[in-house]
C-alpha positions as CSV (number, residue, x, y, z in Angstrom):
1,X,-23.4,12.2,25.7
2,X,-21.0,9.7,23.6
3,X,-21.6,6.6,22.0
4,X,-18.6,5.1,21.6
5,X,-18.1,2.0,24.6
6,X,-16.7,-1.2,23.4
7,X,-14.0,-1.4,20.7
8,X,-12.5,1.6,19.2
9,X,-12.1,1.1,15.6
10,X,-9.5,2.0,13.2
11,X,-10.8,3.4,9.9
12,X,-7.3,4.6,9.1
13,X,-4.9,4.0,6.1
14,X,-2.2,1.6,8.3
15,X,-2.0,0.7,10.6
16,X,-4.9,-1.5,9.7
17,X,-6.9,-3.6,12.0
18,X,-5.5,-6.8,13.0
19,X,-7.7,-9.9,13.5
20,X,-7.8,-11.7,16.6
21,X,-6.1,-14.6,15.4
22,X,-3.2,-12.9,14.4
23,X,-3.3,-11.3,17.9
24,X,-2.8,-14.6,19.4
25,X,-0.4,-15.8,17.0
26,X,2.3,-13.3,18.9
27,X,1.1,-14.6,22.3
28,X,3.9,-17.6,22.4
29,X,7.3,-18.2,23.4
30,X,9.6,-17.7,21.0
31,X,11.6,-20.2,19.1
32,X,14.7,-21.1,19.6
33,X,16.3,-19.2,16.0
34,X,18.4,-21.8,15.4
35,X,15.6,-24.8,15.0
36,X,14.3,-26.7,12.3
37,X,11.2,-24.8,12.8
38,X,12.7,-21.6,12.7
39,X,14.1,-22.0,9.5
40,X,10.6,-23.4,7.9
41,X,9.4,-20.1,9.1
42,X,11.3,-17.8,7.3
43,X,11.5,-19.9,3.8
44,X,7.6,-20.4,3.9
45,X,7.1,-16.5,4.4
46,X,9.6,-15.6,2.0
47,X,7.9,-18.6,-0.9
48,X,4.6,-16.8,-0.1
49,X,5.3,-13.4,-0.1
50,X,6.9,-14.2,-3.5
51,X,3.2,-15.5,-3.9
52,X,1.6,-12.3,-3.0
53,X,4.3,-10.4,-5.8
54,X,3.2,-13.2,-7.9
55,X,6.9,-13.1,-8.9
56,X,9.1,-16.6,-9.5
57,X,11.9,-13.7,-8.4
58,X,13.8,-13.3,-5.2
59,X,12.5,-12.0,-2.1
60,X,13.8,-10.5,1.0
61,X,12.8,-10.0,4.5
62,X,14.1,-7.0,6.8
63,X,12.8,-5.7,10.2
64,X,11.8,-2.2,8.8
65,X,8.4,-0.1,7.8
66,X,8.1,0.8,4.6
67,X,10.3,3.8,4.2
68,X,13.1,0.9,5.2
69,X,12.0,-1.1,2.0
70,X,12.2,2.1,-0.1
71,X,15.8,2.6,1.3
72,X,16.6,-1.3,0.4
73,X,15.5,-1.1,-2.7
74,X,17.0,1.6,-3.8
75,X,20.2,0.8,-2.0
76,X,20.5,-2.8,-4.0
77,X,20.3,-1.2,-7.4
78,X,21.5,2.0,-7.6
79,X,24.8,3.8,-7.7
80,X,25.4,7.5,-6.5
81,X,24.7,10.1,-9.2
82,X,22.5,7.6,-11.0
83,X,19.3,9.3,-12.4
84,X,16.4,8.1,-11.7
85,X,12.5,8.9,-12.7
86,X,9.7,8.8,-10.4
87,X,6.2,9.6,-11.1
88,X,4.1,11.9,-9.3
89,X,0.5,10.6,-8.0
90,X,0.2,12.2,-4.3
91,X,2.7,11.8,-1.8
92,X,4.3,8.2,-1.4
93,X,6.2,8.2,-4.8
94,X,7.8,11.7,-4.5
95,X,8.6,10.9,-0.5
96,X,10.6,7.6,-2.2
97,X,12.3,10.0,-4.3
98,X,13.6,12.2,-1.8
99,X,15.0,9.0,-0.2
100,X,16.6,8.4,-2.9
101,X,18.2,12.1,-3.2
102,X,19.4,11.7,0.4
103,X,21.5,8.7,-0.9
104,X,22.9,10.5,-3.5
105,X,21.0,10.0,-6.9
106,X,19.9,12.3,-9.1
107,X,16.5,12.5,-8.7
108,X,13.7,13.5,-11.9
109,X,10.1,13.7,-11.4
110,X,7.7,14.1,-13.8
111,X,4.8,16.0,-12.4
112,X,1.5,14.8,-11.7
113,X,-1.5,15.9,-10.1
114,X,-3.0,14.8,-6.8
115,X,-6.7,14.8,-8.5
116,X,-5.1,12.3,-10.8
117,X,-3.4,8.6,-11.6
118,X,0.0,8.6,-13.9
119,X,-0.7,8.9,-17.3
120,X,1.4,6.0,-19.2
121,X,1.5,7.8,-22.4
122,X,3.4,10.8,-20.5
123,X,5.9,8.5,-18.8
124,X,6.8,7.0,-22.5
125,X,6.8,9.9,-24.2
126,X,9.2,10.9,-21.6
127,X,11.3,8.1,-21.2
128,X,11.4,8.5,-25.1
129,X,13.3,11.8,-25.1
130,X,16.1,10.0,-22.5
131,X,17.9,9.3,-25.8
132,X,21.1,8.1,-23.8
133,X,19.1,6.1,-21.6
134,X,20.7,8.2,-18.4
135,X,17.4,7.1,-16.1
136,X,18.3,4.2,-14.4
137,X,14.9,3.5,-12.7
138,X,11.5,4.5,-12.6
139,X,9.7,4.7,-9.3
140,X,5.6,4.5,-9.0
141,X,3.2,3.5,-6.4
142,X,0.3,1.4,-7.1
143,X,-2.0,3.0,-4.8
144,X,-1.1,6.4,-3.2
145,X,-2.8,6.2,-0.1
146,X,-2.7,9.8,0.4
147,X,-4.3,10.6,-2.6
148,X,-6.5,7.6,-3.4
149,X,-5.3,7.2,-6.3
150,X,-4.9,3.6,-8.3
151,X,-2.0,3.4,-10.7
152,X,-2.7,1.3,-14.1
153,X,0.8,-0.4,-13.3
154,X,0.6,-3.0,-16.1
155,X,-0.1,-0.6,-18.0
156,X,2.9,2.3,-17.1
157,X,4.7,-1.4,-17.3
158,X,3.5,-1.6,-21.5
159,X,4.9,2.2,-21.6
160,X,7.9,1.9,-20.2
161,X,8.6,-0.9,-22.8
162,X,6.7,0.8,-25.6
163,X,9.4,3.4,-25.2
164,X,12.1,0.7,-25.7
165,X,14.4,2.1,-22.2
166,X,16.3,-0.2,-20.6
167,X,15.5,1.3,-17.0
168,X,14.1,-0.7,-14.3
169,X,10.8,-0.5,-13.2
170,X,10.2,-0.3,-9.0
171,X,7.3,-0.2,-7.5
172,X,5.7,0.1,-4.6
173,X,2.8,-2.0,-3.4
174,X,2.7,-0.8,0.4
175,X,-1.2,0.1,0.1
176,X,-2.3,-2.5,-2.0
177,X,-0.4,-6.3,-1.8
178,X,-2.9,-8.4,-0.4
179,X,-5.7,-6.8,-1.3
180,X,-6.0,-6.4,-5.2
181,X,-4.2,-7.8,-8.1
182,X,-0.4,-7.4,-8.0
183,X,1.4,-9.6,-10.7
184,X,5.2,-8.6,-10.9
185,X,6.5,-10.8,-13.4
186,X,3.8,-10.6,-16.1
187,X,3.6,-6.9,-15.8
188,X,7.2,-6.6,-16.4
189,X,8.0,-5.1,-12.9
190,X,12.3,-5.1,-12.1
191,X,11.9,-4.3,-8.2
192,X,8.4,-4.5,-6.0
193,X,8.4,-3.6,-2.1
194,X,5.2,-3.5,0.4
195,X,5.2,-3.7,4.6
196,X,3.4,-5.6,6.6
197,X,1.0,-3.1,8.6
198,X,-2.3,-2.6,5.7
199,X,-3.0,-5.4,3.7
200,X,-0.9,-8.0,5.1
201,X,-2.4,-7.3,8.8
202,X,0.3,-7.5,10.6
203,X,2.0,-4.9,13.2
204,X,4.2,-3.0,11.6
205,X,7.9,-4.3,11.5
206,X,8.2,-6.0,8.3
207,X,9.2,-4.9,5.0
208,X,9.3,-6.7,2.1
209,X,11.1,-6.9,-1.2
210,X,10.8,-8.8,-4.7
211,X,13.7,-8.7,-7.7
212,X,14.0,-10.0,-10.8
213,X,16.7,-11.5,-12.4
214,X,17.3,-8.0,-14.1
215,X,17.5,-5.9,-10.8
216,X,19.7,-8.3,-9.6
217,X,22.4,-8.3,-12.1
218,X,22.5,-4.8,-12.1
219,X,22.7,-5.1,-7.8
220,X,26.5,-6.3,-8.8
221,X,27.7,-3.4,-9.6
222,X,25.6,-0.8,-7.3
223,X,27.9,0.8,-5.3
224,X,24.7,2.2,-2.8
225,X,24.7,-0.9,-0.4
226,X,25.4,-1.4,2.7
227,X,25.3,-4.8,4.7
228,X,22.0,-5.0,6.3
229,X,20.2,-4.1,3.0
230,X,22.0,-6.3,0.8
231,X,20.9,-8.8,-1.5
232,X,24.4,-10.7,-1.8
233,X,24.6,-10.2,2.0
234,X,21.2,-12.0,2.9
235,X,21.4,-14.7,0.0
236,X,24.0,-17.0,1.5
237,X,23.3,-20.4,2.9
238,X,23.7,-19.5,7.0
239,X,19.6,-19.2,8.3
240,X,20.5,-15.7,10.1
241,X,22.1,-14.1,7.1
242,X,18.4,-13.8,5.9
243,X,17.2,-11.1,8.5
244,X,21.2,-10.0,8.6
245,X,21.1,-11.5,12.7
246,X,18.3,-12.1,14.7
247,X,14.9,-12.9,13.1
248,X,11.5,-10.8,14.1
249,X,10.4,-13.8,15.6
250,X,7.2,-12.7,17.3
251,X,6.2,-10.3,13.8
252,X,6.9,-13.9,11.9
253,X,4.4,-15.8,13.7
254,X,1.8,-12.9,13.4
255,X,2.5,-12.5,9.3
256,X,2.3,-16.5,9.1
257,X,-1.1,-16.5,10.3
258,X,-2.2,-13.7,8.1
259,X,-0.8,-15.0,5.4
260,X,-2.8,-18.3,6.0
261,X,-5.5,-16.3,6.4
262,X,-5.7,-14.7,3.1
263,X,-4.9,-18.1,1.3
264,X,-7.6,-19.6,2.8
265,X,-10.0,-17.2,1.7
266,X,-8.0,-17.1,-1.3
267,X,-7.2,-14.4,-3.0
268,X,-9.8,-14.2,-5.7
269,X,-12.9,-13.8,-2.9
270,X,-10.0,-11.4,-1.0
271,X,-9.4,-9.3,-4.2
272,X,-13.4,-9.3,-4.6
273,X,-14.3,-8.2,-1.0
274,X,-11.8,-5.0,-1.5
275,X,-13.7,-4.1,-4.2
276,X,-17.4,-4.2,-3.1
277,X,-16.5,-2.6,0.0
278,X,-14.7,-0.1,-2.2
279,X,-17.3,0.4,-4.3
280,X,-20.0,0.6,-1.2
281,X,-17.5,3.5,0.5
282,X,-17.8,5.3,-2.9
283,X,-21.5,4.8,-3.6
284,X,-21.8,7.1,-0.2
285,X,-19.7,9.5,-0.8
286,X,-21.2,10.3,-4.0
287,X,-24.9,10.7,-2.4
288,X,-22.9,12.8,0.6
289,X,-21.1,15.3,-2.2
290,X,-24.5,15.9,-3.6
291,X,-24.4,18.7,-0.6
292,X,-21.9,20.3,-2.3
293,X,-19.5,20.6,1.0
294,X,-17.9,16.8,0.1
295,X,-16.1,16.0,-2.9
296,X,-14.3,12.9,-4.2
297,X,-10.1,13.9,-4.6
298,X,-9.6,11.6,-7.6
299,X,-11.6,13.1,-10.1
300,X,-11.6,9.9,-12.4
301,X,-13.8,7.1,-10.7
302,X,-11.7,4.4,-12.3
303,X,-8.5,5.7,-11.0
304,X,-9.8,5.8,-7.1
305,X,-7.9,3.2,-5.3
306,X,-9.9,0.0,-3.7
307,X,-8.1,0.4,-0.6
308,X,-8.9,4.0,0.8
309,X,-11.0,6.7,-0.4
310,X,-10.0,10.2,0.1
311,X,-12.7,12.8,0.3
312,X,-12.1,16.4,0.0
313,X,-13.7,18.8,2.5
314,X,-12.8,22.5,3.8
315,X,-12.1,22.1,7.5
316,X,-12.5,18.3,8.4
317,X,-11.5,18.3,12.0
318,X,-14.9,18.7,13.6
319,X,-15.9,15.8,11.4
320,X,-13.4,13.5,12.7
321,X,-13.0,15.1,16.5
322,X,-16.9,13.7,16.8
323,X,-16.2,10.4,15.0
324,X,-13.4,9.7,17.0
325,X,-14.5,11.2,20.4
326,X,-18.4,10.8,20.6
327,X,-18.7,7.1,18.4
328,X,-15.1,5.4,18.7
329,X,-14.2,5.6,15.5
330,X,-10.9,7.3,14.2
331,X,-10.6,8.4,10.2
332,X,-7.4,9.5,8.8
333,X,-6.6,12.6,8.1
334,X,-5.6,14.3,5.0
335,X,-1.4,14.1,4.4
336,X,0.7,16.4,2.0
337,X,-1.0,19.0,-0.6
338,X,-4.3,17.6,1.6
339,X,-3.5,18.3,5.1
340,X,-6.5,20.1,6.5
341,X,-8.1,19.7,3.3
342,X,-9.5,16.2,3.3
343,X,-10.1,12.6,5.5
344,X,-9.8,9.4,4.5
345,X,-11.6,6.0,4.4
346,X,-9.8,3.0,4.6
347,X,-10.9,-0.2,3.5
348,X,-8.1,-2.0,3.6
349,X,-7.2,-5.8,5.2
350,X,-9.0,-7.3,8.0
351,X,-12.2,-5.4,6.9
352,X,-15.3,-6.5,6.4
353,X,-19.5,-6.0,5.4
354,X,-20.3,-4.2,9.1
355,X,-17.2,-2.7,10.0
356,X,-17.8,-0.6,6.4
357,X,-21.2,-0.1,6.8
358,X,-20.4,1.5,10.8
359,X,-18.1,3.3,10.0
360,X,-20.6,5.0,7.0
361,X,-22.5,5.2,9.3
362,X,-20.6,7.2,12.0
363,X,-19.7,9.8,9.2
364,X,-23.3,10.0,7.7
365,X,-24.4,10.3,11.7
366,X,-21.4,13.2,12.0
367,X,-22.6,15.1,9.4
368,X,-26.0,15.2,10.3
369,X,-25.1,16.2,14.0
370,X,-22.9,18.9,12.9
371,X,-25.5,20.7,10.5
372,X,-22.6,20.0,7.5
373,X,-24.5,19.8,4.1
374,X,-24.8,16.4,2.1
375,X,-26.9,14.2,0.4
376,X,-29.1,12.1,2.3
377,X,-29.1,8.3,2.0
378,X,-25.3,7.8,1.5
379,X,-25.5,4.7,3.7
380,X,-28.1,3.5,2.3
381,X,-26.8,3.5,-0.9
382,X,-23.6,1.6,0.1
383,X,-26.3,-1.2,1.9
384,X,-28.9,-1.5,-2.1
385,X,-25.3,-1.5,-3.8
386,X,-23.8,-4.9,-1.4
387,X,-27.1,-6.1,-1.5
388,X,-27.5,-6.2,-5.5
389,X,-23.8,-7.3,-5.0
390,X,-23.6,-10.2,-2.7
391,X,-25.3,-12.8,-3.5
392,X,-27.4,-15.2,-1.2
């Protein structure tokens, strides 16, 4: 007996669910790329993703996912044998590094814990023993969506200048623009990237990159790029230098109308709905770990990430074989130091008030089905905690 007819749902870390309307947006002819309109197109997503950084900095467009952005990034401001520093919270900042070691740099990590955000005060203290100033750049993640956790960037940002080193600071926003405060030029951030697949909800296709004045006058002398990644390259006048040929014409129309989207919810209310929902995913879990099988991965609740919650849990696969086969609804699975070891919640994008609460549900229904140990009432505690929290 199943109970999963209708729409299958994806509770996964990206690719997130897309809304209808963005959907439809792709279901057009496309433009002719040499039009008026084509142009508006790509210079109104560029201005708002520049928005979204909340940077008065340049930004760039390619047709990549967001291991493409790490490469252009990287690429635009680095030389080979350059050293960089990047800082250990899970999986997504060590996986830029090796990109980056593939190209040729010198790669130094300081080690963190997957249980755990970065701690600023180790990142200055060791930025502070790089006398010479040999690190170039230091890479983070604001949220490690294998992990969970949520990085305090402003405040690795106040470190990193604390420690009075000229490096730049990258980061990378792929599970979190869109869907919680990002602000790249007050935070003192050289380099930003994200993709279009989580909280932009779009396909994925699209990557996306920010610089600062900084990054870019060190770009003039990096001797890493190459013509599709680079700045100088997509800056001139000519429309199709700024997707280096033919645009992703069909992936513009569906980021334009997501885009419009979350400005018209604004991004206040949009920031705010991540967090309740967060908060309501959370507030369950912690009833379910009371059943000692369950367990949160990020120790700290104020470094858990607002955009997916990863829960720790021996054996997970009969868990997520019955969501996914007997109730429609697929979780992700745990990645890296957690593969086997954990699943994970997302709660990221086009998300809402019932498609958390189902999919709490599912799980809470899972565990009981399977005889797996927990707390009861997890659900219920995520419905009293949006309940207090919404207002009428």
């Amino acid at each position: 007996m199943v109970v999963r007819a209708g729409r299958e749902f994806l509770a996964i870390p990206g690719p997130t669910t897309m809304p209808d309307e963005v959907l439809r947006a792709m279901h057009r002819p496309p433009l002719d790329i040499y039009s008026k309109e084509m142009v508006q197109l790509t210079f109104g997503l560029l201005r708002d993703i520049g928005t979204l950084f909340a940077t008065k900095g340049n930004t760039y467009m390619y047709i990549a996912n967001g291991h493409g952005a790490w490469e252009a990034t990287l690429s635009n401001v680095l030389s080979r044998g350059d050293k960089i520093l990047v800082l250990e919270s899970g999986r997504f900042a060590v996986g830029w590094g090796h990109a980056a070691r593939a190209m040729g740099v010198d790669v130094q990590s300081l080690k963190g814990d997957w249980n755990r955000a970065i701690r600023p005060a180790e990142v200055e203290a060791t930025l502070r023993q790089d006398t010479k100033h040999e690190i170039k750049a230091v890479l983070a993640v604001q949220i490690d969506t294998a992990s969970g956790a949520f990085n305090d960037i402003e405040a690795i940002g106040n470190a990193i200048k604390a420690a009075g080193h000229p490096a730049l600071f990258m980061v990378d926003t792929v599970a979190s623009l869109g869907c919680m405060p990002f602000e790249m030029d007050a935070w003192g951030i050289d380099v930003a990237m994200s993709g279009s697949q989580k909280g932009l909800m779009t396909p994925p296709g699209l990557g996306y990159v920010a610089a600062n004045d900084r990054a870019r006058e060190v770009h003039k002398t990096a001797n890493l790029r190459t013509p599709y990644w680079d700045w100088t390259e997509r800056d001139g006048d000519e429309h199709y230098r700024k997707h280096s040929g033919t645009a992703p014409v069909h992936l513009m129309f569906a980021q334009r109308q997501a885009i419009d989207m979350l400005f018209d919810e604004t991004l206040v209310n949009v920031f705010q709905r991540h967090r309740l929902l967060a908060e309501a995913v959370r507030r369950a879990v912690a009833v379910w770990a009371d059943g000692g099988v369950l367990s949160f991965n990020i120790t700290e609740p104020k470094e858990r990430g607002n955009t997916v919650t990863t829960v720790k849990m021996e054996n997970p696969t009969p868990l997520l074989d019955y969501c996914r086969d007997k109730c429609g609804v697929i979780l992700g699975v745990g990645i890296g130091d957690l593969h086997g070891k954990a699943f994970r919640i997302a709660h990221m994008g086009h998300v809402n008030a019932p498609m958390i609460l189902g999919t709490l549900g599912v799980i809470e229904m899972g565990l009981q089905a399977l005889g797996i140990p927990h707390g009861k009432g997890g659900v219920t505690a995520a419905v009293n905690f949006l309940g207090e929290s919404v207002a009428p």
